[in-house]
C-alpha positions as CSV (number, residue, x, y, z in Angstrom):
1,X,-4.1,-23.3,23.3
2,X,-4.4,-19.6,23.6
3,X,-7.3,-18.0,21.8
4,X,-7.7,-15.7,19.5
5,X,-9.7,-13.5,21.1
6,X,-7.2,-14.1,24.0
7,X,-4.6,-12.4,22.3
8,X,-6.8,-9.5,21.0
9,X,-6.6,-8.3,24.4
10,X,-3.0,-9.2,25.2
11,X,-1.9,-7.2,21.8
12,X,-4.2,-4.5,23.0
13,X,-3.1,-4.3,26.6
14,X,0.9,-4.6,25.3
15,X,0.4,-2.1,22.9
16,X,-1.1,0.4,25.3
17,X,1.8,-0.5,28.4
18,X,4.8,0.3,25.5
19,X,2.5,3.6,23.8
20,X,2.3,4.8,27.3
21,X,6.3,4.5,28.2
22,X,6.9,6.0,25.2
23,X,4.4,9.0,26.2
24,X,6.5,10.1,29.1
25,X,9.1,11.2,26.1
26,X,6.8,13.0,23.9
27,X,7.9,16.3,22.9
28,X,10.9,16.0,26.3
29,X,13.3,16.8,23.9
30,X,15.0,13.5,24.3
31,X,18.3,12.7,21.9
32,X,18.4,11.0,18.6
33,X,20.7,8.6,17.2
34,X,20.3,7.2,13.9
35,X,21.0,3.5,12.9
36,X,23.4,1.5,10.8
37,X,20.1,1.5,8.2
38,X,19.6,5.6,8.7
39,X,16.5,5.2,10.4
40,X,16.4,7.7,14.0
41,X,16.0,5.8,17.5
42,X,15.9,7.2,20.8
43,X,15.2,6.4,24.2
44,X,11.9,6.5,23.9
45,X,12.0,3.3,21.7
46,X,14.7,1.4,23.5
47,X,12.6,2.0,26.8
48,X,9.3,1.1,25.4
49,X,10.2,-2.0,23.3
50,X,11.9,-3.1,26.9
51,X,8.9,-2.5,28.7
52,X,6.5,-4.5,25.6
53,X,9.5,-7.5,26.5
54,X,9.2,-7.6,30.0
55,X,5.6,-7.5,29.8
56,X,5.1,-10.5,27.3
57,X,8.0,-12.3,29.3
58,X,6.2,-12.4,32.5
59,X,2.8,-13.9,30.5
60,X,3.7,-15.9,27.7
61,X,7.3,-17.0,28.4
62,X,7.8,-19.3,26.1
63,X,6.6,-17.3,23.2
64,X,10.1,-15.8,20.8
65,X,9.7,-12.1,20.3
66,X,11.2,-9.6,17.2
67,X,11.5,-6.5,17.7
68,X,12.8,-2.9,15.7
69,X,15.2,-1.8,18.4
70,X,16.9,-5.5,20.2
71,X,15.6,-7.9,17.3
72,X,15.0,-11.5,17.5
73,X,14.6,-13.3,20.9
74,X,13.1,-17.1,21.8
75,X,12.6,-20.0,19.8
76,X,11.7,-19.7,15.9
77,X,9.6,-22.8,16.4
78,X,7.5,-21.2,19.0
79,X,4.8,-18.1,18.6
80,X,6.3,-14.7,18.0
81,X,5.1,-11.4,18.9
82,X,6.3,-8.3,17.0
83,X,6.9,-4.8,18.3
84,X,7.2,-2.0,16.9
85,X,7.6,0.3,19.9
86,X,7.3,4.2,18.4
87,X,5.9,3.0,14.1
88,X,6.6,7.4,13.4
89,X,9.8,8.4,15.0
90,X,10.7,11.2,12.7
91,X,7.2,12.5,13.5
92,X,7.7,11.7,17.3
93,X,10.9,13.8,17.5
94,X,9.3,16.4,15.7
95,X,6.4,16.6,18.2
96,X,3.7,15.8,15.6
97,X,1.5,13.5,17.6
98,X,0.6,11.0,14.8
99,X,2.8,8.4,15.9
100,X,2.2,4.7,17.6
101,X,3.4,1.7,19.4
102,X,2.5,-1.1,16.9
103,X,2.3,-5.2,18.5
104,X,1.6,-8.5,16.9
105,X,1.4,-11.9,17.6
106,X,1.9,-14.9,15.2
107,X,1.8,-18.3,14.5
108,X,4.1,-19.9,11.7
109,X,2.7,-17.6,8.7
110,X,-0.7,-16.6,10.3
111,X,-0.5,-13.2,12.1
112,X,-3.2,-13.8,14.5
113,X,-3.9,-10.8,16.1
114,X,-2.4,-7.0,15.8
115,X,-2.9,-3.6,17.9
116,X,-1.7,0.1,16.9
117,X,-2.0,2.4,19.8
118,X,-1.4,6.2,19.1
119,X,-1.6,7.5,22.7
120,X,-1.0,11.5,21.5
121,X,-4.2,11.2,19.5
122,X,-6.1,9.0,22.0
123,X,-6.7,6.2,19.4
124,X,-6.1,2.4,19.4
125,X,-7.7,-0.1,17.3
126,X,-6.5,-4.0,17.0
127,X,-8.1,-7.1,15.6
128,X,-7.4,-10.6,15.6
129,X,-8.5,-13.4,13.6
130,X,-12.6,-13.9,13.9
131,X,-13.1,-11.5,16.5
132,X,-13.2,-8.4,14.5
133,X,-11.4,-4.5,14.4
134,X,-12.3,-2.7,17.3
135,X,-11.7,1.0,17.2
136,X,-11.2,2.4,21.1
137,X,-13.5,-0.4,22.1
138,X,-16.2,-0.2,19.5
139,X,-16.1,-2.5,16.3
140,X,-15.1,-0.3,13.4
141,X,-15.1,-0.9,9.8
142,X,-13.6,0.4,6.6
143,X,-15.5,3.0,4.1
144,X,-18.2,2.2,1.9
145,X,-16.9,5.0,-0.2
146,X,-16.9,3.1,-3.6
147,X,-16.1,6.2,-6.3
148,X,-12.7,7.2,-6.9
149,X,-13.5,11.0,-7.0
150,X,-14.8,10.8,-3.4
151,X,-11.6,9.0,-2.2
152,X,-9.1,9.8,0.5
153,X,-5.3,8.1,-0.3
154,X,-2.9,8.6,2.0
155,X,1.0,8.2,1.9
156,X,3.9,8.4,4.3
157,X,6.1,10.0,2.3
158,X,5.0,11.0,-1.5
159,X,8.9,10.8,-2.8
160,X,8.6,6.9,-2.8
161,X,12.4,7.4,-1.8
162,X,13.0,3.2,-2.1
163,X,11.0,2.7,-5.3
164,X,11.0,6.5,-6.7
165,X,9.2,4.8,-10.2
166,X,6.1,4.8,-8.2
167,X,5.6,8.3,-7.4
168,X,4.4,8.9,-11.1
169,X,1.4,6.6,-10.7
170,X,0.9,8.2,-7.4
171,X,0.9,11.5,-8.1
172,X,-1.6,10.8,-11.3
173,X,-4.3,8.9,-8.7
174,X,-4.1,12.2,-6.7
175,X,-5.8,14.1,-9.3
176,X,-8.5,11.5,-9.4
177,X,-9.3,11.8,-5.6
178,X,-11.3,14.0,-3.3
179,X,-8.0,14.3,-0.9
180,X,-4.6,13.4,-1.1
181,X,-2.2,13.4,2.1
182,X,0.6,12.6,3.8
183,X,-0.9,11.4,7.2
184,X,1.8,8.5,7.3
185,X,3.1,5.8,9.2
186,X,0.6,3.9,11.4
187,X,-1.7,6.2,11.7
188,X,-2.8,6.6,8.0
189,X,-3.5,2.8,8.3
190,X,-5.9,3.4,11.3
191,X,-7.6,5.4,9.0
192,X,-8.4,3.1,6.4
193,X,-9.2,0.5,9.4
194,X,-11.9,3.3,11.1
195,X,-13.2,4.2,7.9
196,X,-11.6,8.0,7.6
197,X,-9.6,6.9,4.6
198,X,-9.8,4.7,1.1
199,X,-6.1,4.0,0.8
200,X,-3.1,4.2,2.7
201,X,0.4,3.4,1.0
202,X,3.8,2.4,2.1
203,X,6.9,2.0,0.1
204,X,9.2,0.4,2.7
205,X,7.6,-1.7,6.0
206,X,9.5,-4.3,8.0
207,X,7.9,-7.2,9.7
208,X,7.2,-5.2,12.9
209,X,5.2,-3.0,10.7
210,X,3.3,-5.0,8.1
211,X,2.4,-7.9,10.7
212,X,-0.4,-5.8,12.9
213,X,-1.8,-4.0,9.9
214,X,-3.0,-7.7,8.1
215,X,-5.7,-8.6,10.9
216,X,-6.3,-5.0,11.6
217,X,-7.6,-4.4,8.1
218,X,-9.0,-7.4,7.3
219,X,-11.1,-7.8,9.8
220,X,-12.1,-4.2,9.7
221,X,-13.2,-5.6,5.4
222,X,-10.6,-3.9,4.1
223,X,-7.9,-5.5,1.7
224,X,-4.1,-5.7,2.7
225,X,-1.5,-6.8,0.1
226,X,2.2,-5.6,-0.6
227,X,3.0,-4.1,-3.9
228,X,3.2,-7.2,-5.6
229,X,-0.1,-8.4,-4.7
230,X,1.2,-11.1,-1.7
231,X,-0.1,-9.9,1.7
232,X,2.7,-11.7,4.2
233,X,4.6,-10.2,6.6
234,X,8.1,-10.0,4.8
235,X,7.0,-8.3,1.6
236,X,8.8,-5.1,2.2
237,X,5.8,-2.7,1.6
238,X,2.0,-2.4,2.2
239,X,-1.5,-1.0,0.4
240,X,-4.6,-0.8,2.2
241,X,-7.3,-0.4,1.2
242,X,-11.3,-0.2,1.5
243,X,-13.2,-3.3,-0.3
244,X,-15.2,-1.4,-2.7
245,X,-12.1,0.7,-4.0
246,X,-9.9,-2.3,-3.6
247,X,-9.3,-3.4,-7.9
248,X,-9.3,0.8,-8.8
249,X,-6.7,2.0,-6.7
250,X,-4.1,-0.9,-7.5
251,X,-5.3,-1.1,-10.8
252,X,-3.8,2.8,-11.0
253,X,-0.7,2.4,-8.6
254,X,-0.2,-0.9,-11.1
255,X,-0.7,-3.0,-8.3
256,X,-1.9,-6.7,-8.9
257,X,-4.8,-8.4,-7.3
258,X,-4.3,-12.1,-5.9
């Protein structure tokens, strides 16, 4: 049986082999197509989800794997790792640096271990089950920021565009807060994981998002649910949060607690 703290470093050491191919890209001016769904892709992502394939392939080969760009592969009985190869690609193609490869490795409905690497910024903080959140190699921990008025909430896109009847709560927390931004997509949930942030919001995740984020801010002591209040890796949207703010801040985005 592979250990948790096994796959810590295999989702760390994945993450950093498929945020490193998707490096060489960064700010090249490489092409964009966009997806049946909208969403942009470019060869960036198709190349570094490849690499994150091969590389779990040659280790744990009988392990299924689901990822953004080629989908599901393996056995649905079996473990399955989750990649999200460039979590940010609007910002990638834009040259904003607060991107990152996103990996995770599960077990029936346990995610056991997760990894965000954001090679632009120099960052990279996974957890797994047990063994803690570890922020470029030192154990990191969520705030103990425990007032709303010294908050920071984060957002990747303030519009809600999937669930626009949201964006009226949001907007009214704001003016509760010390800081309100958009520092989206992965990254904002790196800063809730390292402590730089109270609250970080998404209104649309899939799997290959939602599944890393669970360990990561957990075992950093934060709190990770969807907007419904579940906190698997299907529910289609994501809150994290710090411990201390964890009832305030769904309590004002109407968000229930389990």
């Amino acid at each position: 049986m592979t250990t948790p703290s096994v796959l810590l470093e295999a989702v760390t050491e994945v993450a950093r082999v498929a945020g490193d191919v998707a490096m060489r890209f960064f700010k090249q001016g490489v092409d964009v197509e966009t997806k049946g769904d909208g969403s942009p892709v470019t060869v960036a992502d198709k190349t570094a989800e490849h690499e994150a394939r091969a590389w779990i392939a040659a280790r744990f080969p009988g392990d299924a794997v689901l990822g953004e760009e080629y989908g599901f592969s393996g056995d649905a009985r079996q473990r399955r790792w989750l990649i999200d190869p460039i979590d940010g690609t609007k910002t990638f193609v834009r040259g904003v640096p607060l991107w990152g490869t996103m990996i995770a490795v599960a077990q029936d409905d346990l995610v056991i271990a997760g990894a965000i690497y954001c090679p632009a910024v120099g960052e990279i903080v996974s957890a797994a089950v047990g063994c803690g959140c570890w922020w470029n190699g030192a154990r990191c921990q969520v705030s103990s920021v425990a007032t709303l008025a010294d908050a920071t909430i984060l957002v990747t896109d303030a519009r809600f565009p999937y669930h626009p009847h949201r964006a009226a709560n949001w907007h009214a927390l704001g003016g509760q807060v010390a800081v309100s931004r958009t520092w989206g997509d992965c990254y904002g949930y790196v800063q809730v994981a390292t402590g730089r942030a109270e609250l970080m919001v998404d209104d649309r995740l899939s799997p290959w998002d939602a599944a890393s984020l669970i360990p990561i801010i957990r075992e950093a002591g934060g709190v990770y649910t969807d907007w419904r209040g579940g906190s698997d890796i299907d529910g289609g949207d994501g809150v994290a949060s710090n411990a201390l703010l964890s009832t305030p801040l769904r309590d004002a985005l109407g968000v229930p607690e389990r």
